[in-house]
VEXLOGU-216343 format. One record per residue: x, y, z of N, C-alpha, C in turn. Coordinates in steps of 0.1 Angstrom, whole numbers, plus 5000, padded with zeros to 4 digits. Layout:
N
XYZXYZXYZ/...
END
This chain:
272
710050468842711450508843711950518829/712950618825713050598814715050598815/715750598804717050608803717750708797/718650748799718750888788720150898784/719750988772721051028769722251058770/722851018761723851128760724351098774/724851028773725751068786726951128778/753353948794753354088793754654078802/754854048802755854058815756054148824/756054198833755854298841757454358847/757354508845758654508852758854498870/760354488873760454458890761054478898/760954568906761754648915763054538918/764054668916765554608912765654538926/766354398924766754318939765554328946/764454308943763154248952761954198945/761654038949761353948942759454018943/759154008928757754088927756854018928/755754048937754753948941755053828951/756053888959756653728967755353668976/754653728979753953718989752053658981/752253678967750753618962750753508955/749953438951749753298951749953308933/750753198928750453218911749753118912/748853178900748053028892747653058880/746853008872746053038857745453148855/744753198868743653278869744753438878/745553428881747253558877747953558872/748553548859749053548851750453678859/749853778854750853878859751853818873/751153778881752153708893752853588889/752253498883753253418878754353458864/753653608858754853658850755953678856/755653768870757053828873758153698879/757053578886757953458891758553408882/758053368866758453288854759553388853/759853528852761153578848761953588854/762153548870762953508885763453378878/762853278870763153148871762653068875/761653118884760452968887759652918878/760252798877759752718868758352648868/757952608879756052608884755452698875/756152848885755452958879755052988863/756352938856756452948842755152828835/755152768839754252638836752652698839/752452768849751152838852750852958846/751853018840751453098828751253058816/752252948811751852888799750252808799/749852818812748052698813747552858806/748152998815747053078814747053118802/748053118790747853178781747253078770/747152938776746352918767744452898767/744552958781743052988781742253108771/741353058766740053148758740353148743/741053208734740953198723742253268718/743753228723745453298721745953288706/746553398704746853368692748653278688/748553228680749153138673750453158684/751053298684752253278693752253278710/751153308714750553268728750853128728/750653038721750452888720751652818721/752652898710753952858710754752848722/754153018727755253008739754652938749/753752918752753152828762753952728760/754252608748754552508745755752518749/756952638747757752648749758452648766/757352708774757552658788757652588791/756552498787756452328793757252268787/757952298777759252208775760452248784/760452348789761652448794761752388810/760152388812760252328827760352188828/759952118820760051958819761351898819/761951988810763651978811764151948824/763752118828763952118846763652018856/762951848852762151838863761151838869/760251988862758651988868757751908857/757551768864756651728861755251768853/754451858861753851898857753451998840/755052078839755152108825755651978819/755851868825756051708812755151728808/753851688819752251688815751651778802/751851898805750951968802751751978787/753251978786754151948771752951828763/752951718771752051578763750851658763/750151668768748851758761748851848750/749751948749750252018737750751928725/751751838727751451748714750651658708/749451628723748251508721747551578711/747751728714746451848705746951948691/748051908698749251968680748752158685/749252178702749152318703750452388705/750952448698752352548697753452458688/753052288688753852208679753152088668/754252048663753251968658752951828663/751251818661751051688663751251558670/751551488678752151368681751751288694/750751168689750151118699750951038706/751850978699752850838701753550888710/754151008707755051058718754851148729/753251198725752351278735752151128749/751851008750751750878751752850868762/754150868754755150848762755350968773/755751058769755551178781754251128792/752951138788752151148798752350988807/752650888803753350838810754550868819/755450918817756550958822755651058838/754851118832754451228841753551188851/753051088844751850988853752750868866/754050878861754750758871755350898881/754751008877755451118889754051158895/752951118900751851168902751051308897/751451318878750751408878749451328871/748551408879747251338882746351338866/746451468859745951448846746551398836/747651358839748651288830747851148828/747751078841747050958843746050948832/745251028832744351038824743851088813/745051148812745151128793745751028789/746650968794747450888791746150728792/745150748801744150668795743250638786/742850798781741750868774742850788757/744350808757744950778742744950608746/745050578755744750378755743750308749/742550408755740850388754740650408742/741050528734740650568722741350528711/742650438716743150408704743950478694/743950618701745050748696746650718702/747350738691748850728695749550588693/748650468690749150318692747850248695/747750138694746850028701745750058708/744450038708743350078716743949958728/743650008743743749908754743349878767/741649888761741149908777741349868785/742449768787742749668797743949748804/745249848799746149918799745550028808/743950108801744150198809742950208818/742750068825741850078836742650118848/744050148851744850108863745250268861/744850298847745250468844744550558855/743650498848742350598853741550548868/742050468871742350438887743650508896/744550508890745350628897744950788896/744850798887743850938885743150988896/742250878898741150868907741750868920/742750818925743650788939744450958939/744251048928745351108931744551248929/743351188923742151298932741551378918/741851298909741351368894739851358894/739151468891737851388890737451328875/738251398868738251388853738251158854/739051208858739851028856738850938866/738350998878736850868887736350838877/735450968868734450958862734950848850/735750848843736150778831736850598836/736850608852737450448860735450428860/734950508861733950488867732750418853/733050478843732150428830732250298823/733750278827734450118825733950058834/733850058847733749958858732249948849/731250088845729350058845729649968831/730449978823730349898809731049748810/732149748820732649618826733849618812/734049738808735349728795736749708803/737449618800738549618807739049588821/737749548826737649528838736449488845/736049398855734849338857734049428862/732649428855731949488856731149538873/730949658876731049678887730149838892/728549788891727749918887727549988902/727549918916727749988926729550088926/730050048922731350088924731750208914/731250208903730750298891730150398901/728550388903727550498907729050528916/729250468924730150598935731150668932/731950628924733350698917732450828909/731450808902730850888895730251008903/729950958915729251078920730151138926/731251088934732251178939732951268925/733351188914733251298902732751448901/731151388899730351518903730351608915/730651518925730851608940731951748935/733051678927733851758922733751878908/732351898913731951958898732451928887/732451848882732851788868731651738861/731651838851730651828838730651658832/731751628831731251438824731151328838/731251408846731051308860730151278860/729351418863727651458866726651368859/727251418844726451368835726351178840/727551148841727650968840726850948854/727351038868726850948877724950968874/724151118871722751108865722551038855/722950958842722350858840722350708841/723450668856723950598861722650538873/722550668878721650698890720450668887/719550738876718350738874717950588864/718850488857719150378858718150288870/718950298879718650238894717550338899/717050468900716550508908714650418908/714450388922713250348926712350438931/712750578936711750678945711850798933/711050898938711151058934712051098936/712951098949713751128954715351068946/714950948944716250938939716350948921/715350998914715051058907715451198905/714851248913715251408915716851448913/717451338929719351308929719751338907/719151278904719651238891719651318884/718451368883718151508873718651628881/719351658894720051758899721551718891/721451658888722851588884723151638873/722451608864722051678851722251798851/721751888860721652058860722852058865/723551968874724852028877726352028863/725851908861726351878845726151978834/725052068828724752168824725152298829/725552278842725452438847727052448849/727652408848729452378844729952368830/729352378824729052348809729452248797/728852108801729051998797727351948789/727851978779726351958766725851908767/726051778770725051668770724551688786/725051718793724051748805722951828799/723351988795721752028793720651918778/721451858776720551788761719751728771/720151628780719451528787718451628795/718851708798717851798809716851858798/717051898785716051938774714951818775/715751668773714951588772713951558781/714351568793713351528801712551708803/713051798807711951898800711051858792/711451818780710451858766709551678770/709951588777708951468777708151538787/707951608800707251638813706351778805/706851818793706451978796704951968793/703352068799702652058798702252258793/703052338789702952418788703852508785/703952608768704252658761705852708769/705152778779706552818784707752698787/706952588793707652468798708352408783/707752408771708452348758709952468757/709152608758710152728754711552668761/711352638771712452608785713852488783/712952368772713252268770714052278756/713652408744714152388733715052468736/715152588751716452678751717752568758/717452478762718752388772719252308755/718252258749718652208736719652258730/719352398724720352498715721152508726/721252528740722452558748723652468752/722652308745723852198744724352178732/723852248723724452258705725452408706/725352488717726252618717727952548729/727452458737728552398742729452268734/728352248723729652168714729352028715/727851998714727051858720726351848705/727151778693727051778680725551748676/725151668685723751568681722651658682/722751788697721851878697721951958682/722752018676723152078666722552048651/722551898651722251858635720551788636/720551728651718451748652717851828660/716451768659715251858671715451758680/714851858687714951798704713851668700/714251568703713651448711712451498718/711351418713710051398719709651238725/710751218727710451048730710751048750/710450958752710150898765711850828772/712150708755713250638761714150708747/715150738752716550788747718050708749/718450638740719150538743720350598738/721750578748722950678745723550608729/
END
């Protein structure tokens, strides 16, 4: 057994509300344009997520920022959240962890579920004030109650490391895999090398290294590193190496630093 790595605005027919009848989200912009110009403030918050998907330029960022302040004003929680994210990352403003901190608090005592968990991720890390693993085990346990997968997986790494809270490796593997149930790239990753840890059969071997691919195939780096690795330890043929150094470069092209600056690992045990 071994252990592994790495874990536009649209115009709108006068007196009739445009698009009443379709769903806004990130992925319609245009429908939640015409809602954000009505004054739905959700809506406005769903365009600011969308514009800042893929690569926006400088004033795409602003105004995004500018929504989530406009609607947080209002009330929607959710643009609190996503305002503290924009300052956690200094996107449309500047900088500010301390007070990125306080918002995602504020937003996290209103069940927004990612709030929980950033507002853990700056406890843990020690970004914004005081490192406090003790602070944000209860974070990243509501997260998880409120259906984040992001935040199981991160309740779930504390409980396997016992940081902040008593150690607790049956209760880990399961937070972790429901994680992953939820396709989440750092779930996957944690509950496969959580899993394969404990695994005694093929089968529950297999579980683990499916894990890995599911981790990789969402695109979370270190899923495909660990899947390189155990490729390149099993491979018995040219094609089988080819296979193992393409998931390598494919975890140094998703931003998995370690694939980037070495060669793939030819070792057996890999210790994170």
């Amino acid at each position: 057994m071994f252990t592994l790595l790495f874990l536009a605005v649209i115009p709108l027919d006068a007196g009739v509300p445009a698009f009443a009848g379709e769903e806004c989200s990130p992925q319609s912009p245009v429908t939640c344009a015409a809602r954000c110009k009505q004054g739905d403030q959700p809506a406005c918050v769903e365009l600011g997520v969308a514009q800042l998907r893929g690569a926006p330029a400088e004033r795409e960022v602003k105004g995004a920022y500018e929504r989530f302040a406009k609607a947080c004003e209002k009330g929607v929680w959710t643009g609190c959240g996503h305002q503290a994210s924009s300052l956690e990352r200094g996107r449309g403003v500047t900088r500010d962890e301390t007070q990125a901190r306080v918002q995602h608090r504020d937003a996290c005592a209103h069940s927004v579920e990612f709030s929980c968990t950033a507002l853990g991720n700056l406890l843990a890390e020690g970004r914004g004030g005081p490192a406090d693993f003790e602070a944000a085990v209860p974070l990243y346990e509501r997260a998880c109650v409120l259906d984040d997968p992001l935040g199981c997986a991160k309740y779930a790494d504390l409980l396997a490391r016992g940081q902040g809270v008593e150690r607790d490796p049956a209760r880990a593997l399961e937070l972790a895999k429901r994680s992953c149930m939820r396709l989440n790239g750092y779930g996957c990753h944690l509950f496969a090398t959580l899993a394969l840890r404990e695994a005694e059969s093929p089968e529950q071997r297999m579980e683990a290294v499916n894990a890995f691919h599911r981790s990789c195939n969402v695109g979370f780096g270190q899923g495909c590193a660990a899947l390189a690795v155990i490729s390149s330890d099993s491979a018995e043929t040219p094609t089988q190496r080819e296979n193992a150094a393409k998931l390598w470069t494919r975890a140094c092209e998703l931003g998995f630093q370690t694939a980037c600056q070495t060669k793939l690992p030819g070792v057996r045990s890999i210790v994170p």
